[in-house]
MIPADREN-981279 format. One record per residue: residue number from 1; residue in one letter; y, x negated, z of N, C-alpha, C, O in turn. Coordinates in steps of 0.001 Angstrom, whole numbers. Example, Ala and Ser with C-alpha at 12.3 -4.5 7.8 and 13.67 -1.06 7.14 Angstrom:
residues 2
@kolse 1, vomar a, n_north -5690, n_east -13190, n_up 7800, ca_north -4500, ca_east -12300, ca_up 7800, c_north -3300, c_east -13200, c_up 7800, o_north -3319, o_east -14236, o_up 8465
@kolse 2, vomar s, n_north -2250, n_east -12850, n_up 7080, ca_north -1060, ca_east -13670, ca_up 7140, c_north 30, c_east -12900, c_up 7870, o_north 1138, o_east -13409, o_up 8039
//
This chain:
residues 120
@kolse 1, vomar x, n_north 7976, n_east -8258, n_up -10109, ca_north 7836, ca_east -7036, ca_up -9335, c_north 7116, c_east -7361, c_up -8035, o_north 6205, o_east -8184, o_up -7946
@kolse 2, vomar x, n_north 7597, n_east -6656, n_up -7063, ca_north 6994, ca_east -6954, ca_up -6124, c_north 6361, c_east -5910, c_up -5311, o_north 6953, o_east -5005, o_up -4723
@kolse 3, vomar x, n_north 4774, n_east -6183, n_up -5343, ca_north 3972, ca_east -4861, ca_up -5180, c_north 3294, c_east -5080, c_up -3642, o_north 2817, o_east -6169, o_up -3323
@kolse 4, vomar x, n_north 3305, n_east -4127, n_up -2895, ca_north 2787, ca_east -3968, ca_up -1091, c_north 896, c_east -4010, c_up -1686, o_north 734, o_east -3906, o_up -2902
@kolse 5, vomar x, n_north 281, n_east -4082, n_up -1253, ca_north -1054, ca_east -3962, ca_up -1275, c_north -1735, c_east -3627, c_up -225, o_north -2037, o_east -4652, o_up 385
@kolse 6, vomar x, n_north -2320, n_east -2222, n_up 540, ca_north -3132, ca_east -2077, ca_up 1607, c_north -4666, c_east -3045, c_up 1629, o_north -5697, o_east -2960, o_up 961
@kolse 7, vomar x, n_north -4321, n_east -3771, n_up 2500, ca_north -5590, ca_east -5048, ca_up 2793, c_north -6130, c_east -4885, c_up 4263, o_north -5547, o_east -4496, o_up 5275
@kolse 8, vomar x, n_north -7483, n_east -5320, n_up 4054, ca_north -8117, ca_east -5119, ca_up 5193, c_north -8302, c_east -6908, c_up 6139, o_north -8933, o_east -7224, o_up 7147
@kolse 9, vomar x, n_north -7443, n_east -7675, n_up 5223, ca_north -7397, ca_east -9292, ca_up 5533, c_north -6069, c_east -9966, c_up 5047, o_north -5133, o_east -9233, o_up 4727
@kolse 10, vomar x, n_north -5956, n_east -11178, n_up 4984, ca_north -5063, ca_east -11866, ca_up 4272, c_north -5002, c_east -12461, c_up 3260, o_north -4003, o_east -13066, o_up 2872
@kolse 11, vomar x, n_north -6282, n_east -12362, n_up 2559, ca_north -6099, ca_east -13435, ca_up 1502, c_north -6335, c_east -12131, c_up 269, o_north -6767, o_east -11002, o_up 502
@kolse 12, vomar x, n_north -5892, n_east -12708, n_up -1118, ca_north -5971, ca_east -11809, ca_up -2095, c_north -8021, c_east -11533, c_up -2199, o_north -8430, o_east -10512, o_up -2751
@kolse 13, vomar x, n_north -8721, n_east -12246, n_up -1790, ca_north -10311, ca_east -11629, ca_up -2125, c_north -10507, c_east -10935, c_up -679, o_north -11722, o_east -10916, o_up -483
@kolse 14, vomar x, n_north -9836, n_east -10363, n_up 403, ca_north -10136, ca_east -9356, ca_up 609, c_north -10168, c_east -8162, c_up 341, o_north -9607, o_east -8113, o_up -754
@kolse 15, vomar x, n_north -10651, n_east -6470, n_up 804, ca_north -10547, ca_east -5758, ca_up 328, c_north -9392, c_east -4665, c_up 828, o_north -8674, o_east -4528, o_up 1818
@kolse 16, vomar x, n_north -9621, n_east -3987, n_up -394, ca_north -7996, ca_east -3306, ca_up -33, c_north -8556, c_east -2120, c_up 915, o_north -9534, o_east -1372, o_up 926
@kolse 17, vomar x, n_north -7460, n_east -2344, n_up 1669, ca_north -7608, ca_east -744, ca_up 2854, c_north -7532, c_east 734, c_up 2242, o_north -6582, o_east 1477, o_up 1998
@kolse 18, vomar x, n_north -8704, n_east 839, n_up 2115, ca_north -8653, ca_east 2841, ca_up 2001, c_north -7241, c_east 3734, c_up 2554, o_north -6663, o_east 4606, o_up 1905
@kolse 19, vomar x, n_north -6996, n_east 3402, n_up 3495, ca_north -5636, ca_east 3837, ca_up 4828, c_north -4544, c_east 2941, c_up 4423, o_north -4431, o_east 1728, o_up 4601
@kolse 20, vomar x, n_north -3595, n_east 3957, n_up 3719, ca_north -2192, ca_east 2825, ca_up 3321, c_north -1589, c_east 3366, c_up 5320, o_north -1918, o_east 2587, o_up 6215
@kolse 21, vomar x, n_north -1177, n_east 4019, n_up 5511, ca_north -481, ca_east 4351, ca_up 7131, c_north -902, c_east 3536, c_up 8141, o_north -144, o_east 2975, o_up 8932
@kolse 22, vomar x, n_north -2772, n_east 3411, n_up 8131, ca_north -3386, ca_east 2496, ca_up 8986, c_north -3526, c_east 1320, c_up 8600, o_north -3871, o_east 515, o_up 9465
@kolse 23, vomar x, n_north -3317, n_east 827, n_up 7230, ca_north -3903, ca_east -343, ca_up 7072, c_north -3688, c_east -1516, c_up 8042, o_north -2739, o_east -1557, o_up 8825
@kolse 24, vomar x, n_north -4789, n_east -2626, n_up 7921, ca_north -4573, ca_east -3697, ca_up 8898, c_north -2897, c_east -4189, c_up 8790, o_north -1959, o_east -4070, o_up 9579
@kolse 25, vomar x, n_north -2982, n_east -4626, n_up 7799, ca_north -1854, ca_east -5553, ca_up 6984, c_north -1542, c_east -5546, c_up 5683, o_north -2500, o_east -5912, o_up 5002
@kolse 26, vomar x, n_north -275, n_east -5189, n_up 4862, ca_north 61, ca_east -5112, ca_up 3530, c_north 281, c_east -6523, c_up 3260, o_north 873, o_east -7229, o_up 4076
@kolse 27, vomar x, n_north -226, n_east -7034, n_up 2001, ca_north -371, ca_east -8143, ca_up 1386, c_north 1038, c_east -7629, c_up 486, o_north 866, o_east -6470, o_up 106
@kolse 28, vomar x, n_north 2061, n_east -8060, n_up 155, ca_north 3437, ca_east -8253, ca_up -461, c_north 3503, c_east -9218, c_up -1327, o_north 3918, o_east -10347, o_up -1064
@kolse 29, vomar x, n_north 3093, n_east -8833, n_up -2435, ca_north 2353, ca_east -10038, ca_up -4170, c_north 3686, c_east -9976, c_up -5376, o_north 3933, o_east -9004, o_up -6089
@kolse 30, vomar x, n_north 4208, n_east -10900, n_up -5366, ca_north 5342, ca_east -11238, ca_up -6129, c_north 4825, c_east -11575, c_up -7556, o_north 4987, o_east -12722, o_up -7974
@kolse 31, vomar x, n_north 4184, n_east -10594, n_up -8364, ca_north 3956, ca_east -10318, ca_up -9876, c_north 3959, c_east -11653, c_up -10504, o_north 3015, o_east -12277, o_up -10989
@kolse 32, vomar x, n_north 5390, n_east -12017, n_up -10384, ca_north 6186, ca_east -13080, ca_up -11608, c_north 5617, c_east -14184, c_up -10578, o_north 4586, o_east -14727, o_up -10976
@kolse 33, vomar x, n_north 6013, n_east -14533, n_up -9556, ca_north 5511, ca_east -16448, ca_up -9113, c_north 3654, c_east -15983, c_up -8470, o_north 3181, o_east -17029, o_up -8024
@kolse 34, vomar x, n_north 3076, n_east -15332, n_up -8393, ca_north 1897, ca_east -15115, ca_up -7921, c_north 1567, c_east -15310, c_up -6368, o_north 441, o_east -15489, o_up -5904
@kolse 35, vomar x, n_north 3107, n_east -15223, n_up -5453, ca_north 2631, ca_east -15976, ca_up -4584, c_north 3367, c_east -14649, c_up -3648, o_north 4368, o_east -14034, o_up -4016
@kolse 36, vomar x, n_north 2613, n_east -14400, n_up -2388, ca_north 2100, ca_east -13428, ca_up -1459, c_north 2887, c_east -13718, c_up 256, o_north 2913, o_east -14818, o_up 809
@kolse 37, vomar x, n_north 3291, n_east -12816, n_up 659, ca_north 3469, ca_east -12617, ca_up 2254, c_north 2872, c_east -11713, c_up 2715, o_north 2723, o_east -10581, o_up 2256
@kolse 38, vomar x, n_north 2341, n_east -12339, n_up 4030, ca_north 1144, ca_east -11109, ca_up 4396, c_north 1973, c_east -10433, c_up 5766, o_north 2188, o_east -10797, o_up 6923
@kolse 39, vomar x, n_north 2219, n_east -9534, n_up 5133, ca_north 3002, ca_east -8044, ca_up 6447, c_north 1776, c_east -7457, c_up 7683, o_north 691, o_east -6878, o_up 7643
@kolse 40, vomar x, n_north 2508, n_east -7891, n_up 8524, ca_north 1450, ca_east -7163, ca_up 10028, c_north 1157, c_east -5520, c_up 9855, o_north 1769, o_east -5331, o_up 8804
@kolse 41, vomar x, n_north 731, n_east -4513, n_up 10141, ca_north 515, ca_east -3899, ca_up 10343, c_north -258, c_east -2776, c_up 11815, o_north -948, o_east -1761, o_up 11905
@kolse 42, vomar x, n_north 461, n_east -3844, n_up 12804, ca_north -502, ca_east -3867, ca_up 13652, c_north 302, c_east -2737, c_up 14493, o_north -285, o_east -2609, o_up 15567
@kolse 43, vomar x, n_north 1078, n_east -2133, n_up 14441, ca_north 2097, ca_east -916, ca_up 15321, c_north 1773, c_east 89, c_up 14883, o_north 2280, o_east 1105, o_up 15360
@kolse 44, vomar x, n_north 888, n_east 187, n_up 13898, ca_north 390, ca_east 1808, ca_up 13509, c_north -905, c_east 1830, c_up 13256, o_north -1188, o_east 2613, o_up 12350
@kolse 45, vomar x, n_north -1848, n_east 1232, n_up 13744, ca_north -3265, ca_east 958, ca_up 13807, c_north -3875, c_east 2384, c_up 14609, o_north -4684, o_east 3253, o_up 14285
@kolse 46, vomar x, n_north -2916, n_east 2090, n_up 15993, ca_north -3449, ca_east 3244, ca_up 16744, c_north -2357, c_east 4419, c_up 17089, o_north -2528, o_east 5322, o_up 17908
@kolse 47, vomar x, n_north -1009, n_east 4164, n_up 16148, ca_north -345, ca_east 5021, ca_up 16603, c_north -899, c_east 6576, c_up 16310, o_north -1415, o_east 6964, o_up 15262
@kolse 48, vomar x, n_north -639, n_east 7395, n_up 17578, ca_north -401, ca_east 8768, ca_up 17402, c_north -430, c_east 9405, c_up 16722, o_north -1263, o_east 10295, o_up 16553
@kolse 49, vomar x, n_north 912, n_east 9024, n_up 15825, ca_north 1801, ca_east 10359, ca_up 14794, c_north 2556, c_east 9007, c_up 14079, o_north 2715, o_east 7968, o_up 14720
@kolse 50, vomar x, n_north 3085, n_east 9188, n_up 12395, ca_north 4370, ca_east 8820, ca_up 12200, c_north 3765, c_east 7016, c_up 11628, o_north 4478, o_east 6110, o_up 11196
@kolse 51, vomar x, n_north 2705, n_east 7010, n_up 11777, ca_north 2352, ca_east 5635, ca_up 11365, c_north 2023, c_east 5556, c_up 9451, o_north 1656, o_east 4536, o_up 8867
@kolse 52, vomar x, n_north 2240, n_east 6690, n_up 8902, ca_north 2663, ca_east 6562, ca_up 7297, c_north 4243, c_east 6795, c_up 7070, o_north 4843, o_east 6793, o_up 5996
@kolse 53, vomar x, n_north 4524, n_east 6904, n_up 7780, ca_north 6290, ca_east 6752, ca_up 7591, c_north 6859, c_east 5441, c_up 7873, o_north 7780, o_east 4857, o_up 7300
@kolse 54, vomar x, n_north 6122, n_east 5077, n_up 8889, ca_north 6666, ca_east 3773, ca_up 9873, c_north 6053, c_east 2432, c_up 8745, o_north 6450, o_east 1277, o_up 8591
@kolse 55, vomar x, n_north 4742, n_east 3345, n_up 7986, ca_north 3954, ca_east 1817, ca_up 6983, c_north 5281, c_east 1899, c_up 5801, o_north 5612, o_east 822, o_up 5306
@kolse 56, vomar x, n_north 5925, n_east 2985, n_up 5416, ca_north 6500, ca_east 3026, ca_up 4194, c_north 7308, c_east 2192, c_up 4342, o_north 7414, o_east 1216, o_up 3600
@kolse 57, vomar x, n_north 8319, n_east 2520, n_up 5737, ca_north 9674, ca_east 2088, ca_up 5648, c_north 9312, c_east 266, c_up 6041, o_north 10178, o_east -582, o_up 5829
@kolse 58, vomar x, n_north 7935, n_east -103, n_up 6619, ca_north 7842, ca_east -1073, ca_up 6210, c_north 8220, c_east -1805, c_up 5199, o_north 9218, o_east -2520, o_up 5113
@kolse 59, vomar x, n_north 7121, n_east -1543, n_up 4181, ca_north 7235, ca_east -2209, ca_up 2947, c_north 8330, c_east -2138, c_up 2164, o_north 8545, o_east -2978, o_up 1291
@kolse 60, vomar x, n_north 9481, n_east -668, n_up 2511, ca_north 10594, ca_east -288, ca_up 1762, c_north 11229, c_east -1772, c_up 1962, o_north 11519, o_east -2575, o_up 1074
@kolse 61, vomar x, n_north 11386, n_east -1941, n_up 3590, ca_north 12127, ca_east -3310, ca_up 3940, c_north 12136, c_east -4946, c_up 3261, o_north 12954, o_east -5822, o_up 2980
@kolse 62, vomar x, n_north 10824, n_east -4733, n_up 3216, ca_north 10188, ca_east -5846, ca_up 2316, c_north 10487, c_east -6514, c_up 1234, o_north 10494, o_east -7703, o_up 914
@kolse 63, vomar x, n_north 10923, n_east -4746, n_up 344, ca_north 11481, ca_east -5018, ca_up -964, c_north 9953, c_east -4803, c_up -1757, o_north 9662, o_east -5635, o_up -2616
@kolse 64, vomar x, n_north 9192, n_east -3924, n_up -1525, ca_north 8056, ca_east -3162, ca_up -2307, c_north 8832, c_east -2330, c_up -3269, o_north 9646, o_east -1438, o_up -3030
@kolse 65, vomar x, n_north 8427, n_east -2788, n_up -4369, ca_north 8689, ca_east -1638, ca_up -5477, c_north 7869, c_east -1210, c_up -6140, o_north 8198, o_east -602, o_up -7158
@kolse 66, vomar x, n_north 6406, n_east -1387, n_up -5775, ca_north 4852, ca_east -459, ca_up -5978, c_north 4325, c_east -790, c_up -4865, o_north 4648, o_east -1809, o_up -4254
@kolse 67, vomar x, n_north 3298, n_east 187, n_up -4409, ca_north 2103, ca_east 223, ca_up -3038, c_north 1230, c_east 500, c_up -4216, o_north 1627, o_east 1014, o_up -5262
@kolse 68, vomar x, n_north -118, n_east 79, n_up -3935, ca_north -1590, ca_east 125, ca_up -4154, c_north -2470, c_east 372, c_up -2869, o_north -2818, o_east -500, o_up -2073
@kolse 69, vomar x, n_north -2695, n_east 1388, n_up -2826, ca_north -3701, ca_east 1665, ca_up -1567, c_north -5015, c_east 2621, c_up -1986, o_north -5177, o_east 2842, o_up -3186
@kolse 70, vomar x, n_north -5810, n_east 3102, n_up -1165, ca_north -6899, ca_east 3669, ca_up -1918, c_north -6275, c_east 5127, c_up -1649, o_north -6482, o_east 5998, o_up -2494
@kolse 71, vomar x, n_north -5668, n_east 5364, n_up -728, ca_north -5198, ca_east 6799, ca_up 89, c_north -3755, c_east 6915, c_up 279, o_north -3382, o_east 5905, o_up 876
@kolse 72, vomar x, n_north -2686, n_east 7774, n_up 12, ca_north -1804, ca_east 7934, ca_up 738, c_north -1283, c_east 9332, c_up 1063, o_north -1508, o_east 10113, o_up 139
@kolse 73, vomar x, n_north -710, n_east 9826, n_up 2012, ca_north -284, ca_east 11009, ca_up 2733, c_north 703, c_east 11617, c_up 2325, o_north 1189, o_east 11279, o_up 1245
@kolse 74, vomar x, n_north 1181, n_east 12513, n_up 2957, ca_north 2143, ca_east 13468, ca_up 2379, c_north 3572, c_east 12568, c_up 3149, o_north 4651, o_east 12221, o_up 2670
@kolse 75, vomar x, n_north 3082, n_east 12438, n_up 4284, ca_north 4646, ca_east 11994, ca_up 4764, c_north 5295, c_east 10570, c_up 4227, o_north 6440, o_east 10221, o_up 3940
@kolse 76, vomar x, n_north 3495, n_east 9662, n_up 4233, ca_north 4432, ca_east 8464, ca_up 3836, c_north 4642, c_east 8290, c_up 2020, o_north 5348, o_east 7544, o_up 1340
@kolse 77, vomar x, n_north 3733, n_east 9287, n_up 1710, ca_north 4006, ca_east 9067, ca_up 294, c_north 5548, c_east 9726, c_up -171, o_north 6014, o_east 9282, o_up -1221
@kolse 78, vomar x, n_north 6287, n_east 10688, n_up 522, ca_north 7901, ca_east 11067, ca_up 336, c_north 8037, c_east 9604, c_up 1001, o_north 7374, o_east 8721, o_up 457
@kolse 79, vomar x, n_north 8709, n_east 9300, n_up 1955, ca_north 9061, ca_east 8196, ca_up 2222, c_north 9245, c_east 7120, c_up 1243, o_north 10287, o_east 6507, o_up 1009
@kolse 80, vomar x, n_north 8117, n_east 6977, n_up 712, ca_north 7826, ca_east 6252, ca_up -562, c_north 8771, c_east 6642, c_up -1414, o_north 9786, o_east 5986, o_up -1649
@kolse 81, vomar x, n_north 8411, n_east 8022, n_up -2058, ca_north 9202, ca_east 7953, ca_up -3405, c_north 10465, c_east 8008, c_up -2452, o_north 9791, o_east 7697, o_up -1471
@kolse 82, vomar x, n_north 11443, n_east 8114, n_up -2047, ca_north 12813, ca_east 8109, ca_up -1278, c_north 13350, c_east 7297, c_up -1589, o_north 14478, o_east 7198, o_up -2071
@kolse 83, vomar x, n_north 12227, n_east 6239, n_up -1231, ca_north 13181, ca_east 4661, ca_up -1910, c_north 13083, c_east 4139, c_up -2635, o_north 13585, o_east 3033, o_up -2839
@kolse 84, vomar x, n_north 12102, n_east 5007, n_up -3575, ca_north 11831, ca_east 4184, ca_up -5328, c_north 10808, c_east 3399, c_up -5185, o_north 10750, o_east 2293, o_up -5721
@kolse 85, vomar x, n_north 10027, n_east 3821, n_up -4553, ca_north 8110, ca_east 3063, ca_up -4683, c_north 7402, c_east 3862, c_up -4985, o_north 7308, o_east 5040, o_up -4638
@kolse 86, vomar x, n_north 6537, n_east 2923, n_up -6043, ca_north 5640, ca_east 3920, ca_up -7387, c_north 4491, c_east 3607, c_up -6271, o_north 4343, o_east 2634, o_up -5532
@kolse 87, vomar x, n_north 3835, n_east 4644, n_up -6411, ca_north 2441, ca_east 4309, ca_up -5734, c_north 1178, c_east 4840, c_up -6436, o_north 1104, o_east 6010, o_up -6810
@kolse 88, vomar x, n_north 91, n_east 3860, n_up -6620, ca_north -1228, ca_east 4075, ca_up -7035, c_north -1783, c_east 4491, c_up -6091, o_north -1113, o_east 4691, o_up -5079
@kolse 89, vomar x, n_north -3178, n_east 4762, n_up -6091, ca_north -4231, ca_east 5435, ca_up -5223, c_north -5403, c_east 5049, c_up -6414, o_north -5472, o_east 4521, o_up -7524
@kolse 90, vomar x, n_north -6322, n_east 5731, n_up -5320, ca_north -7907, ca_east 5449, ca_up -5138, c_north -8727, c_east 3814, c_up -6028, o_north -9724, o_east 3618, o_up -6722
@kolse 91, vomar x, n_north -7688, n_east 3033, n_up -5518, ca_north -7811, ca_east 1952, ca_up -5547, c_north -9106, c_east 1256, c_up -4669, o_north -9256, o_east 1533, o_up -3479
@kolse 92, vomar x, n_north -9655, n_east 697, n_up -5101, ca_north -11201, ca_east -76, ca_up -3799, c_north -11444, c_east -1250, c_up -5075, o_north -11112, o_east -1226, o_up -6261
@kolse 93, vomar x, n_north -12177, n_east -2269, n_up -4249, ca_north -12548, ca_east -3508, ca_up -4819, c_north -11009, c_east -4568, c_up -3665, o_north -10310, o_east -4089, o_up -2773
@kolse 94, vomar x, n_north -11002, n_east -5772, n_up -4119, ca_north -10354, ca_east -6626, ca_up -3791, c_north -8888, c_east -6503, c_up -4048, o_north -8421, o_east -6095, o_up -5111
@kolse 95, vomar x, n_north -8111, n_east -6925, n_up -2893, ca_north -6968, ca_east -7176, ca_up -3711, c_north -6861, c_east -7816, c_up -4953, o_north -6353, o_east -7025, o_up -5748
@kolse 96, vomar x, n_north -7121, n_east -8927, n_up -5492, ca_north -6950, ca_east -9076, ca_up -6699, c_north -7194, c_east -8321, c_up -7619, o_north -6501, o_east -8251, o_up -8634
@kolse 97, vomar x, n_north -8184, n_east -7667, n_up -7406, ca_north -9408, ca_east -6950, ca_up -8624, c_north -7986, c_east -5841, c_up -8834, o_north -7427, o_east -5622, o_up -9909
@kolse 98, vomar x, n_north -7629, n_east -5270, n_up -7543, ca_north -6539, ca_east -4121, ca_up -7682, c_north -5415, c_east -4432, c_up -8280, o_north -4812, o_east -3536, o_up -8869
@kolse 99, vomar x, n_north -4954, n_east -5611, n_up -8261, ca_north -3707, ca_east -6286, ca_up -8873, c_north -3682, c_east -6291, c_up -10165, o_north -2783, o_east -5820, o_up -10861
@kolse 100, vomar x, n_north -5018, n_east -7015, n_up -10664, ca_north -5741, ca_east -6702, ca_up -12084, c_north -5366, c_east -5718, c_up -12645, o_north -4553, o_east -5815, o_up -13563
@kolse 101, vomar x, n_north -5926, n_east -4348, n_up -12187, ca_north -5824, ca_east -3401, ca_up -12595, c_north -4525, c_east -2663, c_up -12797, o_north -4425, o_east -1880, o_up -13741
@kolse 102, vomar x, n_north -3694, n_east -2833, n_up -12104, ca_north -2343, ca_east -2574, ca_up -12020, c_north -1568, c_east -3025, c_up -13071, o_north -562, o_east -2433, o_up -13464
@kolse 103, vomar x, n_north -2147, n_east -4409, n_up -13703, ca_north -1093, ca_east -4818, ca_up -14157, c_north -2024, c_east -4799, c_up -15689, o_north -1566, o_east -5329, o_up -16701
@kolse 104, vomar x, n_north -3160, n_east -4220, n_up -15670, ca_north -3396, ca_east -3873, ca_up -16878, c_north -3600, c_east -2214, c_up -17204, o_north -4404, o_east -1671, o_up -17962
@kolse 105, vomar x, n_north -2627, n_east -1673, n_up -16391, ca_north -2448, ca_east -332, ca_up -17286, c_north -3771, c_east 345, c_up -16202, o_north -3757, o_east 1575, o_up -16158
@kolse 106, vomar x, n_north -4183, n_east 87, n_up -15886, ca_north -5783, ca_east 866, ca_up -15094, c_north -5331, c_east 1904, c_up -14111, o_north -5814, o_east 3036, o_up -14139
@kolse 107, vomar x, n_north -4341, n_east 1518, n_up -13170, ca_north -4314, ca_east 2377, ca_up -12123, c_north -3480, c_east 3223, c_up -12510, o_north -2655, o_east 2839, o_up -13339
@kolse 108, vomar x, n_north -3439, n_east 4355, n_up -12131, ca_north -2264, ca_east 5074, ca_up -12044, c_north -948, c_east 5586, c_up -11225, o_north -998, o_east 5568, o_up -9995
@kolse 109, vomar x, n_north -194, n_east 5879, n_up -11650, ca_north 656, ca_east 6101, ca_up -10764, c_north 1000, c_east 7545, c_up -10068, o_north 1487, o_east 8200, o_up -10990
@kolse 110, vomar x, n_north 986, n_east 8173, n_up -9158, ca_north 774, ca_east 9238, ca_up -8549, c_north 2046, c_east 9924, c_up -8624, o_north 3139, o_east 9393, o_up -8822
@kolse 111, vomar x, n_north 1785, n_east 11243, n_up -8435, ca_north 3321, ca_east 11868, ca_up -8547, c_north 3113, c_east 12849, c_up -6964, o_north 4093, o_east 13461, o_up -6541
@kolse 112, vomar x, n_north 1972, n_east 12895, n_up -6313, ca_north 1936, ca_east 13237, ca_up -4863, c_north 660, c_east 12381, c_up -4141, o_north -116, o_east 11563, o_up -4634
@kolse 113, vomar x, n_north 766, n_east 12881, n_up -2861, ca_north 40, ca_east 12211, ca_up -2230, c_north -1680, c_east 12721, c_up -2565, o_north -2132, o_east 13514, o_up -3391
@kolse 114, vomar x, n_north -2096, n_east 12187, n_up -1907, ca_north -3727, ca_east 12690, ca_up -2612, c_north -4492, c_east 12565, c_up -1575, o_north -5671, o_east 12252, o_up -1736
@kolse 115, vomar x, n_north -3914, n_east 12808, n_up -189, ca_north -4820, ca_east 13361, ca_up 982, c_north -3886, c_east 14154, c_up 1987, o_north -2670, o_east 13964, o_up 1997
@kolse 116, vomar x, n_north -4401, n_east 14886, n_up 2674, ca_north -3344, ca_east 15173, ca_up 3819, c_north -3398, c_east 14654, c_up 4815, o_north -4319, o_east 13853, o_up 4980
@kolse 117, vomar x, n_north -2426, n_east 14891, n_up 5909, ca_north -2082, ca_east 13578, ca_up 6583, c_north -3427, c_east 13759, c_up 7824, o_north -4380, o_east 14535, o_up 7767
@kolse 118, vomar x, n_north -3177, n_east 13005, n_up 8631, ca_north -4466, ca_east 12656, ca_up 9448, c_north -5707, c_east 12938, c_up 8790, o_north -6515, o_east 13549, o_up 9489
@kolse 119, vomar x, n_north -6080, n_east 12642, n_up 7592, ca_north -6942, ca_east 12714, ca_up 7461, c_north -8432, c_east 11805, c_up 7664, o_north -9572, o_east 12077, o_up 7287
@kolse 120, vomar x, n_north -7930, n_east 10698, n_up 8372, ca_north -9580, ca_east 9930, ca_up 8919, c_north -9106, c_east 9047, c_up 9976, o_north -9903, o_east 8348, o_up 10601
//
């Protein structure tokens, strides 16, 4: 499976981004070989408007078939489900620590978003 991860760095012991729309960069963690591509994020840092739609269809591209972020929105979380990405929330600690958790049953999986949009 291959899961997007909101990161505030590149390596799996950084921490995961609160802001799936803003995050720095999605870490893209291939379950089965353990091994990671780190996605820019750098076109919706300061965008405007439209930067949780623009993060979704990111990772949609990618081939994300779960996001882990601590936050996600109304717009990019439809986006999300649209193309068949499960998404967790209120995720914090490390990417790994979050991966952990994911893959032991811990996180959950959301059935809406769990902030509204612009919210920080």
């Amino acid at each position: 499976m291959k899961i997007a991860v909101s990161a505030k760095g590149t390596t799996l012991d950084d921490e995961v981004d609160l802001r799936f729309g803003r995050a720095s960069v999605f870490l893209l963690v291939d379950t089965e070989t353990g091994r990671f591509e780190v996605v820019e994020n750098t076109q919706n840092l300061e965008a405007a408007q439209g930067a949780g739609i623009q993060s979704a269809a990111t990772v949609a591209e990618h081939g994300a078939e779960a996001v882990i972020s601590g936050h996600c929105g109304p717009k990019a979380f439809r986006t999300l489900s649209a193309a068949g990405i499960k998404v967790a929330v209120g995720t914090t600690g490390t990417v790994r620590e979050a991966l952990d958790q994911f893959a032991s049953g811990k996180l959950e999986i959301v059935e809406s978003a769990d902030v509204e949009g612009h919210w920080i």
